[in-house]
C-alpha positions in Angstrom: 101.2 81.6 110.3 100.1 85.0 111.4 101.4 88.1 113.4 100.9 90.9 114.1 101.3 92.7 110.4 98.8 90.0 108.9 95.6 90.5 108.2 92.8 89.1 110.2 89.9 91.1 110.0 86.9 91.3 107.3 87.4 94.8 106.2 91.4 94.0 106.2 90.3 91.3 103.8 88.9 93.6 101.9 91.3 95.6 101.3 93.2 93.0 100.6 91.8 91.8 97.7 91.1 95.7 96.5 95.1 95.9 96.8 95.8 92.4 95.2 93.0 93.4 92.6 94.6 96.6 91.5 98.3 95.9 92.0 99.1 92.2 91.5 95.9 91.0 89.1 95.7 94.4 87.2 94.9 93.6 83.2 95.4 89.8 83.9 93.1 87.2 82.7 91.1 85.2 85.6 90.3 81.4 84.2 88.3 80.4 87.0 86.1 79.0 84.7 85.2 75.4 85.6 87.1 75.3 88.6 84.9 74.9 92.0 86.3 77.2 94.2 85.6 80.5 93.1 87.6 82.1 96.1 90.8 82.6 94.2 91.8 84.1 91.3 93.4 81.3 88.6 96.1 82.5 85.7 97.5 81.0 83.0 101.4 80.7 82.8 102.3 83.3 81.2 99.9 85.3 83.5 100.9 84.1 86.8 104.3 84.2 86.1 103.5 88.4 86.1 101.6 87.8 89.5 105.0 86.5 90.7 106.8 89.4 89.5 104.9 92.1 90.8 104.1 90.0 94.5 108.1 90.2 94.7 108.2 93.8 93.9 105.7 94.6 96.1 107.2 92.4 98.7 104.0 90.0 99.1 104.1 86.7 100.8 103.1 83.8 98.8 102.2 81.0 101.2 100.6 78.2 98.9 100.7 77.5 95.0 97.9 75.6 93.6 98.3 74.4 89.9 95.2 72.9 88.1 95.1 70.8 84.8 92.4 70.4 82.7 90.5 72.5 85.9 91.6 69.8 88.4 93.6 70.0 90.9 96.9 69.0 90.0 99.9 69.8 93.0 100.0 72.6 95.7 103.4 73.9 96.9 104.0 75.3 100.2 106.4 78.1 101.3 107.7 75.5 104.1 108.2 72.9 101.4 110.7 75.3 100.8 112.0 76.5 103.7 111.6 80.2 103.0 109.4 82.5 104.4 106.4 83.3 102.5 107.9 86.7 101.5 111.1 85.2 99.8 110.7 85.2 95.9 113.2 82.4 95.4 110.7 79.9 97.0 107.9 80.6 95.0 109.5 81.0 91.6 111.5 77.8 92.4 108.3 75.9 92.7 107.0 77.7 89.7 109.5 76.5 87.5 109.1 73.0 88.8 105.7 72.5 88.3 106.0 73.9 84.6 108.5 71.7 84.2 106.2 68.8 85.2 103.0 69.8 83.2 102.0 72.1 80.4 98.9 74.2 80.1 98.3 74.4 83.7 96.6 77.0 85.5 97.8 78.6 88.8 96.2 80.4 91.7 97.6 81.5 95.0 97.4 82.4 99.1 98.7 85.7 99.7 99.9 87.8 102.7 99.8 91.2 102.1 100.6 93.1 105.4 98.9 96.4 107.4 101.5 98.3 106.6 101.6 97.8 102.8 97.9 98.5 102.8 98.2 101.5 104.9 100.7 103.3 103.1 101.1 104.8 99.3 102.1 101.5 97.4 104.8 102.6 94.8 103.6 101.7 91.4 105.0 99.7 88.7 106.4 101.3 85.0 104.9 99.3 82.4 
């Protein structure tokens, strides 16, 4: 899915993983650590369940949730699986709660759309 707000091109890209990087992952743990693809970041629970927080303050898109056991792939959700856009929160912390439901000790990792405009303009900042 892309228009006309999604980013497409490779300096877009990266500022979008500067933005994801400083907003979203910011003091989280990556576990990428046995896992092949190196291309995504990969939390713990606890962690991603903050990455889900602050992509829905933020107003992030979420399209795709991978969860890995034991650094395997385990299930991926999809924002369609839900029928939600990729912005809504309730899809994506539906299907978070489900898979921690099915399996413990999983780790997650995400797609993300972050949009032009987000990236263009002064992103508020969280209170910690």
């Amino acid at each position: 899915m892309t228009n006309e707000s999604t980013i497409t091109d490779p300096s877009e890209e990266e500022n979008k993983a500067a933005f994801l990087e400083s907003n979203i992952f910011l003091d989280l743990e990556n576990q990428h650590k046995g896992i092949r693809d190196k291309s995504k970041q990969y939390f713990s629970e606890e962690d991603f369940k903050k990455v889900l927080e602050r992509a829905a303050y933020y107003g992030i898109g979420i399209y795709n949730i991978y969860a890995f056991r034991k650094k395997k792939p385990f299930d991926t959700v999809n924002h369609e699986d839900y029928n939600k856009k990729a912005t809504h929160p309730k899809w994506y912390s539906n299907a978070f709660i489900h898979l921690k439901k099915r399996e413990k000790e999983m780790l997650y990792a995400a797609d993300y759309r972050v949009t032009k405009k987000l990236l263009s303009g002064n992103p508020k900042t969280m209170e910690k």
